[in-house]
N, C-alpha and C positions, 0 to 999 in steps of 0.2 A: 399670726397663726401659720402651722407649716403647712406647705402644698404639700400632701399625704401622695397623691397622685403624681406627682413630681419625683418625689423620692422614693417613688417605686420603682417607680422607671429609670430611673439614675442606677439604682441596686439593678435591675436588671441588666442593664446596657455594663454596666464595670464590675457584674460580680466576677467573671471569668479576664475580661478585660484589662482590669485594674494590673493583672500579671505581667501582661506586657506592654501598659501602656507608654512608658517611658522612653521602651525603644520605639514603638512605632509612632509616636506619636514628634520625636525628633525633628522628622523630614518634612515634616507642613505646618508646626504651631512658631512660626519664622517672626523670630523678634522678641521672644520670652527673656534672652539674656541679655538685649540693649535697655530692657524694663530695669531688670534688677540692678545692672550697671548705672544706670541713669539714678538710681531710689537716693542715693546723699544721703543718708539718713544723720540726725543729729547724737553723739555719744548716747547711749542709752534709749535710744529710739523704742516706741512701744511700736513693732510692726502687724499688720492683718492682713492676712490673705483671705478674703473671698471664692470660697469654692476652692479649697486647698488641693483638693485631689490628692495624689502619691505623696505631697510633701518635695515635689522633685524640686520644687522655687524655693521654698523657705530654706530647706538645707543648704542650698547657692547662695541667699542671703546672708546664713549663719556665717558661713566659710567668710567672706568678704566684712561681715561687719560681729565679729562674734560678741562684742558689747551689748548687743542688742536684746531687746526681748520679743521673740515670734508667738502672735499667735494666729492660728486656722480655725474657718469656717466650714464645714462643706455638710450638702443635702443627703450625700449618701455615706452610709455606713458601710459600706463595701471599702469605699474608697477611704477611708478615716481607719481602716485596720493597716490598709497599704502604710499612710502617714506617720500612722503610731509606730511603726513595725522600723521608718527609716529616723524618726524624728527623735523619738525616744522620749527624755525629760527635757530635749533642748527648744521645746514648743508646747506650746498649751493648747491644746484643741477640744472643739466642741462639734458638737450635732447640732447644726440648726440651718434656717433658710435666710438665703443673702437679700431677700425683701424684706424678714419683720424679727430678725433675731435683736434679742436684747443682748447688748454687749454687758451689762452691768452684769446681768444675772449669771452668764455665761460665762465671764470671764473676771470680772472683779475690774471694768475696764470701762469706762464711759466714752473715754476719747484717742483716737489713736496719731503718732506721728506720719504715719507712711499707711497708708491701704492699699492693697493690690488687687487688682481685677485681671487675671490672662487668661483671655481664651474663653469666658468662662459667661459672660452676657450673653453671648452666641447659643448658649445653653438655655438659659433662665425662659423661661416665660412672659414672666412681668419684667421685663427687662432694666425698663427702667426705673420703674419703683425700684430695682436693685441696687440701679446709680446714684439714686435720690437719698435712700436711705444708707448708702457707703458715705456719701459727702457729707449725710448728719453726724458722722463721725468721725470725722476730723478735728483733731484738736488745732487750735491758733497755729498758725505757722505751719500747719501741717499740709500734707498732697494726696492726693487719692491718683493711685498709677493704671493708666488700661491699654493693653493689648490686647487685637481681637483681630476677625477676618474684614477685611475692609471690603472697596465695591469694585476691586479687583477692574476697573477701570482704564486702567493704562495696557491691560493684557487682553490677547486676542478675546473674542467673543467664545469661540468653541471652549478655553482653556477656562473660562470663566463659569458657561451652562453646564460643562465637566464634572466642575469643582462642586458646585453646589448642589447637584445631585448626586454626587458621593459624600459631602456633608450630611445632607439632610437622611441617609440611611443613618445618622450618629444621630437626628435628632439636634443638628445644629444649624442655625439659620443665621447667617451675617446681617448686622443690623446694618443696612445700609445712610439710616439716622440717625447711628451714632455721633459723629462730628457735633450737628445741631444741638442735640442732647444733652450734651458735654456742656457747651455753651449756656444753654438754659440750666441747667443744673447747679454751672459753678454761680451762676446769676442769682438763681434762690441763698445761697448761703454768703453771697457777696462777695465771692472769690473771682479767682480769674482762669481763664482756659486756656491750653494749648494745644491743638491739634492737627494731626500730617499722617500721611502717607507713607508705608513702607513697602521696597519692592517693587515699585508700578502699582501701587496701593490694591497691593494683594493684602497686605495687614495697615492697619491704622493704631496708631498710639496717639492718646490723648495722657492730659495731666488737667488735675483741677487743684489750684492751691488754695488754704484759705489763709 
């Protein structure tokens, strides 16, 4: 079912937002393009992004691997006009929530090569039901990719308490159990995990293969 409440709040926070999110959003979501550099995808990859926002990933995607076929998830409709507006026909997008969307229905799609998650668990709520149900769909051979705020660890304390209460006026909270997460997650589907540090683990990127 969708978080109604959720994606209210999403439309509120990026209906004005959504306009300049790209540029301001540049200077601190650090590590978006070693995600999509890193994604391999195999010829004709079925790819998903999770919480697609602007479309700023998938079209990076496009560019790099244009064989492929993209498609986008995201909660708000604010930020799904941004999408449409950059994406055009070169991505299939839906409305729905990254804890209980049904890919079949949404997209004609059960299993995907590549899923992406940036920036965007830091968001969610249920966070990890979010994780849980991306790694359901993965097809064989396939990865689930994530970049998000890590535990900013290796950086002073001040630049850390900073950070996160200027996050959290966006309504975003760093999972600091994501790593664990990962690990348990790839474990339910019998996959495997990788997980590090970027920055001075200002951001964290994990990979779950199956």
């Amino acid at each position: 079912m969708m978080d109604a409440a959720h994606a209210e709040l999403m439309d509120r926070t990026y209906r004005h937002q959504r306009l300049v999110y790209d540029l301001t959003r540049a200077y601190y979501l650090l590590g978006r393009d070693r995600l999509i550099a890193d994604l391999a995808p195999p010829p004709g990859a079925r790819i998903l992004e999770l919480a697609c926002g602007t479309g700023r990933n998938l079209r990076l995607i496009q560019q790099r691997h244009p064989d492929v076929r993209l498609y986008g998830l995201d909660i708000s409709a604010e930020m799904l006009r941004s999408a449409r507006r950059r994406l055009g026909s070169r991505a299939t997008l839906a409305f729905g929530d990254a804890c209980s969307f049904d890919a079949q229905a949404l997209f004609g799609v059960a299993a995907f090569d590549r899923i992406v998650l940036s920036y965007s668990l830091s968001m969610i709520p249920d966070w990890q039901r979010a994780l849980s149900h991306a790694a359901a769909h993965l097809a064989p051979g396939g990865a689930l990719h994530v970049v998000d705020f890590g535990t900013q660890a290796g950086l002073p304390g001040w630049f850390r308490e900073g950070l996160r209460r200027w996050l959290a006026r966006f309504h975003v909270t760093p999972r600091d159990a994501l790593p664990s997460v990962v690990t348990a997650t790839a474990a339910a589907i019998g996959g495997s995990a990788r997980c590090g540090g970027l920055y001075r683990d200002y951001a964290v990127r994990a990979v779950i293969s199956r």
